[in-house]
Structures are given as C-alpha cells and as structure tokens.
Residue, then its C-alpha position, 0 to 999 in steps of 0.5 A: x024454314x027460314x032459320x033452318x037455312x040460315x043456320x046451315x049457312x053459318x055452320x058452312x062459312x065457319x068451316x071455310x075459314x078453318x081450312x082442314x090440315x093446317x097447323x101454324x109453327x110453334x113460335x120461338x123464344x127471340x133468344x134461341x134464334x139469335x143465337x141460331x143466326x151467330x152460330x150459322x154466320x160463325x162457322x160460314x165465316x171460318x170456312x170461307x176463310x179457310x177455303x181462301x187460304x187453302x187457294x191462294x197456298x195453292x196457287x203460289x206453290x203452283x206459280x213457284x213450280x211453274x217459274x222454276x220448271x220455266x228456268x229449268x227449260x230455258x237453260x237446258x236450251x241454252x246450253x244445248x245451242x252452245x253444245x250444238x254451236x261449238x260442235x258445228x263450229x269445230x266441224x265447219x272449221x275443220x272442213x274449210x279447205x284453206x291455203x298454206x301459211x305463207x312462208x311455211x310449207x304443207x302448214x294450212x292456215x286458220x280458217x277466216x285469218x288473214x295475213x298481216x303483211x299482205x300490203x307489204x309484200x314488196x318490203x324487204x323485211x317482210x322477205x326476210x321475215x318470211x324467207x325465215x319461215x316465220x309468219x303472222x296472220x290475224x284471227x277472226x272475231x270472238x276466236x282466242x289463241x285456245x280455238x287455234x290450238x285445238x283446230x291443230x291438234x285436230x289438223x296437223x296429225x293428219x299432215x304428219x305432225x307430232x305435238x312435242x310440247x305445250x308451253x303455258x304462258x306463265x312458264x319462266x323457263x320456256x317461251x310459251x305455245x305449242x311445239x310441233x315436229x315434222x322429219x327434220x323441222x320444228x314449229x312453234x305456234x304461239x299469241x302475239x299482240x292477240x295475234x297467230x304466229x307461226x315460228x320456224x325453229x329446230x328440233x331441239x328448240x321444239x323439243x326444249x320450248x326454246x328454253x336455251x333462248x329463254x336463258x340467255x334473255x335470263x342472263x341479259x336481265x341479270x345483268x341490269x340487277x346486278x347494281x344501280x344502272x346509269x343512264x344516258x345522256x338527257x339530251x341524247x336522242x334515246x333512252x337506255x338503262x345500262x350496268x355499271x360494268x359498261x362505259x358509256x362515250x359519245x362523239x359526233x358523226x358526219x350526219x348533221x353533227x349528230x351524235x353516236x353512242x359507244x359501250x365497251x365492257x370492262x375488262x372484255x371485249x365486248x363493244x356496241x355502238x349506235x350510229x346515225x346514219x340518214x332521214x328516215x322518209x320511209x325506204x325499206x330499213x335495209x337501206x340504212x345498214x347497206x349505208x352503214x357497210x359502205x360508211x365503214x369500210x370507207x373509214x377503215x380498208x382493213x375492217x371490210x364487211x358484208x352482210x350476212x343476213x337480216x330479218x323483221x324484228x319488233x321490240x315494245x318501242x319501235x320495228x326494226x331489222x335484225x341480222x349479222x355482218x361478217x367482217x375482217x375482225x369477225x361476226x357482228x350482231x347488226x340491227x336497224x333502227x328508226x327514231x320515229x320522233x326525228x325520222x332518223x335511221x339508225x344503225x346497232x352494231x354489237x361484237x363478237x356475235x351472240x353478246x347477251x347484252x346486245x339483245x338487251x339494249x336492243x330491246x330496251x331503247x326508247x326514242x327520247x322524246x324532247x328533239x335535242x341532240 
C-alpha cells in the first residue's frame, strides 16, 4: 500500500516538471546571427541617411522659396507707395490754391516756393528786375526743375497757355527751359542756381528759344579765340581777358587817384570804359550811375545824358545793374558794378548800343584780389 502511493506520486511530480505544449527554439548557429545584426544595422543606417538628406533638401528649397516670395512682397510695396505717393503729390500740388508770381500777371506760383527778394523789396533793382517782368523764387525741398515743368504743363493750359518749346540744357543754340505763349507775350521759365525763374521775353524769342540772344553770346565768345588775349594791368583793381583788336589805356580819375580803364577797337568805333565812381557802403547800385550822369555831363556840356532804363543782373563774379543811357552822341550800354574786395562802385559804359563785346567784358570782370590800384 505504501509503495503504491509512492509511486503514484512520483509519476505526478515528473509530469509537473514537463509542462505540456512547450517546445524550446532551435538554437542558432553564432555566424547566421552576426550576420543578421550587420545586415539590420546596415539598411537602417542608409535609410536615416537618406531620410536626413531628403529634410534638409526640403527645407533649404523651402527656405529660398520663402526669402524670394518675401522680396517679391517687399518690392511690390514699395513700389506701390511711390506710385501711391507721386499720384497724391501731383494731385495735391495741383489742388494748392497759390498766389501769382510777383511781377507777372495770371502766372501762379509753385506751390510751397518762395520768393527770393522778398526782404528787398524797397531796392531799387529788385523794382527794376521785376517791372521787367522777371521773377525768381526759391523750391522746396527734394523738388528739382522736372517737378516744375510738369506742374505747368498741368497748370497753365487751363489759364490759356500754349507750350511753344522745350529747350534741353545741352542745346548749344537755344537757351534752355520751357517757352510758354499767352495773346501777345512769351514766357520763358527755366533753372537758375537750383532755383525757378520766370522771364518776360517776346513772342519770337519764345518761339525761337532765344536763339538771336544766344548767337550774339556766340559771336562775343569768338572774339576771345580769335588770338592770344592780352590782360590787364597786374596791379589794376580788375581782372580781364581782352582780343588783340581792342587797345587798352589808363588814366587816373578824381576819386582818390584811382585809375579807370579805356578800350577802343581798332578801325571802329566801337569804346568802353570803366570808371571809379564812390565807396560802396551798401546804397541801392543805381546811385553810382546817377553819380556817373552828373560826373559826365559835368565835364562835357555837349555830351548830356539821361537814363534810359535799368534793371538787376548777375554775372559768375559779382551782382550788379544793367541799362541804357541816352546821350547827345547816341544810345549807351550802361551797367554797375562793385569791387567787393575795395567796396568801390563802378561805373561800364559801352558805345553805340547792343556792341557784343560789351556783354562780354561785363560778364568776364573779376575783382583783383591784391588791393593796389
């Protein structure tokens, strides 16, 4: 009884330590799975690689998309506010409600400009200058001889203008700027020293461009090239080329011994002088040629003149007054001048009338800068 139990027992702990349906893996050969691991570690090293390559293609073609597509955008704005600007600003400018120009009629003037002479309206030769109808006014800011032009070719057909001609300033046989007609007048309007001015001229000068004017300044030209010019004086209190044709003489004058200058061409009648008149302590220029009438017809009663006209002129060195003088003997080219190095006036005085060298020396005299006399 005792050995039947003991082997029932038995046979039920073998059975435990078997449990049923559990079968162990074949065992591998160590080669098979080496070579398994190298060939998994392979292919998942390539594919991160490429996968790498493929995001960062992907965002650099995105990120150059983008930087363009951003230019793109910023440009089209900006040139959309300088379309947006210019448009307001040409219709704003045209809207502005402005007075005329001062000493031309029904003319408005450039909006925001201002007038030049406006603190000398009391000297006579800003008078004279405008009783001429000339006028000059200074431009705004940023704003160029262009935005002129294009504000009146906007602007004066409506007040019964007609643009007769535009004048480039490289034209070598027209003055340059914009020629304007009204009825029986012509206007020039033009850039001078980055400023407007405005010109009273005829019809056939607006018509021409003033062409007549600029052949005359040709033909006073041509007479410096034709030889070797011969100077003045080193000691003389002005500077001046002068053609071979003219002779040059001196002699001394009432004002404090200083000298004048004579040019008389030869074979022709044609004479200018240069005369010291006064200190200059700055009185209106006109007072030195009303000086130089009475100082003439003092020292000759047969030669009596009268002033004719005046008006404001400018030349590269110094300012002065420019006008006629009718005397017995004829018409006189008159102009004023001070020598701003001394503060002396001086009086030109060129016969008979409309000599193109006179224009010439006028323009071209240049105050010596050592103070000899």
């Amino acid at each position: 009884m005792i050995l039947l139990t003991m082997s029932i027992l038995r046979k039920k702990q073998k059975r435990e330590r078997k449990p049923f349906g559990v079968y162990m893996p074949k065992k591998q050969s160590i080669n098979s799975v080496v070579e398994r691991k190298k060939r998994k570690k392979t292919i998942f090293r390539n594919n991160k690689h490429r996968k790498g390559n493929r995001k960062i293609s992907l965002e650099f073609q995105r990120g150059i998309f983008i930087f363009f597509l951003i230019i793109f955008f910023l440009g089209f704005v900006y040139l959309a506010i300088i379309y947006i600007g210019k448009i307001r600003q040409t219709t704003s400018i045209i809207n502005i409600q402005t007075e005329n120009v001062i000493g031309i009629e029904n003319l408005p003037s450039y909006p925001n400009s201002l007038f030049i002479f406006k603190d000398q309206m009391n000297d006579d030769l800003v008078k004279g200058f405008i009783s001429k109808g000339n006028s000059a006014y200074r431009l705004p800011a940023n704003t160029g001889i262009e935005d002129v032009y294009e504000y009146y070719r906007k602007k004066l057909p409506e007040l019964g203008w007609e643009l007769a001609i535009t004048v480039p300033v490289a034209s070598e046989s027209m003055k340059s700027g914009e020629y304007w007609i009204k009825e029986d007048r012509g206007l020039r309007i033009y850039s001078k020293f980055n400023d407007i001015w405005y010109e009273s001229i005829s019809i056939k000068d607006a018509k021409e461009g003033m062409s007549e004017k600029v052949k005359l300044e040709t033909e006073r030209d041509l007479l410096l090239a034709k030889d070797e010019p011969q100077d003045l004086l080193p000691d003389f209190p002005w500077i001046l080329q002068v053609p071979r044709e003219y002779v040059i003489s001196y002699s001394v004058t009432k004002y404090n011994d200083m000298r004048q200058m004579f040019l008389k061409k030869l074979g022709g009648e044609e004479r200018i002088s240069l005369v010291p008149i006064g200190a200059y302590n700055g009185q209106g220029l006109d007072y030195f040629l009303d000086k130089y009438i009475e100082l003439v017809n003092s020292e000759n009663q047969e030669l009596r003149c009268g002033i004719t006209k005046t008006e404001l002129a400018y030349t590269e060195f110094v300012k002065g007054v420019k006008g006629k003088i009718t005397c017995s003997d004829g018409i006189h080219d008159i102009a004023v001048l001070v020598d701003n190095k001394r503060n002396v006036g001086y009086v030109l005085d060129g016969h008979p009338e409309n000599n193109p060298f006179f224009q010439t020396v006028f323009s071209n005299l240049k105050p010596q800068d050592n103070k000899r006399n």
